[in-house]
C-alpha positions as CSV (number, residue, x, y, z in Angstrom):
1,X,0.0,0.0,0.0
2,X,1.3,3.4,-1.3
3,X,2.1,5.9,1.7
4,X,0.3,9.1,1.4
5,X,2.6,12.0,0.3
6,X,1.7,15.3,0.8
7,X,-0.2,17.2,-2.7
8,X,1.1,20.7,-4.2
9,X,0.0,23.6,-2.5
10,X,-2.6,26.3,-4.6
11,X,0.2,28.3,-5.7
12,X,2.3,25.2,-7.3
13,X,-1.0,24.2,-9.3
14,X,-1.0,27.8,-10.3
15,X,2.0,27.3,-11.8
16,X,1.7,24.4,-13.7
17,X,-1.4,25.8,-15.3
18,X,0.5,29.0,-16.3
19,X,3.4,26.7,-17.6
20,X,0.9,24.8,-19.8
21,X,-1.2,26.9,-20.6
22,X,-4.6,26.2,-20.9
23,X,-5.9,25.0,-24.5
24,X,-9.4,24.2,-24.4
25,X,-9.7,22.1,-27.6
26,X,-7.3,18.7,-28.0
27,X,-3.7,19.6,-30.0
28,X,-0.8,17.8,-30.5
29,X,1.7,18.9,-28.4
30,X,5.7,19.1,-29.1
31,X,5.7,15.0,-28.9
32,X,2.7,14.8,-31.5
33,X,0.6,13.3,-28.8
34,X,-2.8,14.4,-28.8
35,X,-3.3,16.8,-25.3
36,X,-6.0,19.0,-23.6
37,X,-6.5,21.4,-20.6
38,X,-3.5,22.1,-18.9
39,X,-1.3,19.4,-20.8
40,X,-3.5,16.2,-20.1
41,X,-2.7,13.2,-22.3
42,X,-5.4,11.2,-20.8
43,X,-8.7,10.9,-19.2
44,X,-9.2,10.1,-15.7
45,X,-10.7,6.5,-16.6
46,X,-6.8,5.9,-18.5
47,X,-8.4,6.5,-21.9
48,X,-6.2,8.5,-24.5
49,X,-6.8,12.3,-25.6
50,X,-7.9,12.2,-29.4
51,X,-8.1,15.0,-31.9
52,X,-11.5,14.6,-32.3
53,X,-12.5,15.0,-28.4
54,X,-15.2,17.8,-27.7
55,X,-13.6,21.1,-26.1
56,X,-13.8,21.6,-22.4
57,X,-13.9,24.0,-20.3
58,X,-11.3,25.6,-17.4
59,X,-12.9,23.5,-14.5
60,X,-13.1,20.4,-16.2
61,X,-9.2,20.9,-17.1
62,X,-8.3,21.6,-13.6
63,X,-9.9,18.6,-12.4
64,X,-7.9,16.9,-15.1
65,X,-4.9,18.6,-14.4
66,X,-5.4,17.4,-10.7
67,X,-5.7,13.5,-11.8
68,X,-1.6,13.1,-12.1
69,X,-1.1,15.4,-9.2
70,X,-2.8,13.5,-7.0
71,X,-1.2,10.1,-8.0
72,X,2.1,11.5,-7.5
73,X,0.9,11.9,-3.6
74,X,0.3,8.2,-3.4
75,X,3.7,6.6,-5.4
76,X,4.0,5.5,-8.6
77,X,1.7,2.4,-7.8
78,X,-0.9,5.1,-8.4
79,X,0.1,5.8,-12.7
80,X,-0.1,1.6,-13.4
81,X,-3.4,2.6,-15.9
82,X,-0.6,4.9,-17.7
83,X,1.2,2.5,-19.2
């Protein structure tokens, strides 16, 4: 069982979304993977961005954005549905 770790605080999530950037409609990124929000490459169920995903909108990509961040607090057990 992962050991809880403690999550970024509000300003370190601000950060990240400034470094992304938000882009409300899917886009390949610099890798040519397909990517939405705040730089989310999947869903929270584990399945894939694709180009031809609907937009969403700034809450929906925070709580995306908050998906990987909050696996990170639990170990790496926590990104299995990644691979």
């Amino acid at each position: 069982m992962a050991t809880l770790k403690r999550l970024p605080s509000r300003a370190g999530i601000d950060f990240i979304k400034r470094w992304e950037g938000l882009r409300e409609r899917p886009y390949l990124d610099a890798a040519g993977i397909p990517t939405i929000g705040y730089g989310t490459l999947r869903y929270e169920d584990g399945t894939p961005v694709t180009l031809d995903d609907p937009p969403i909108e700034e809450a929906r990509a925070e709580a995306l954005l908050l998906v990987p961040i909050s696996g990170y607090a639990h170990g790496p057990d926590a990104f299995k549905f990644l691979v």
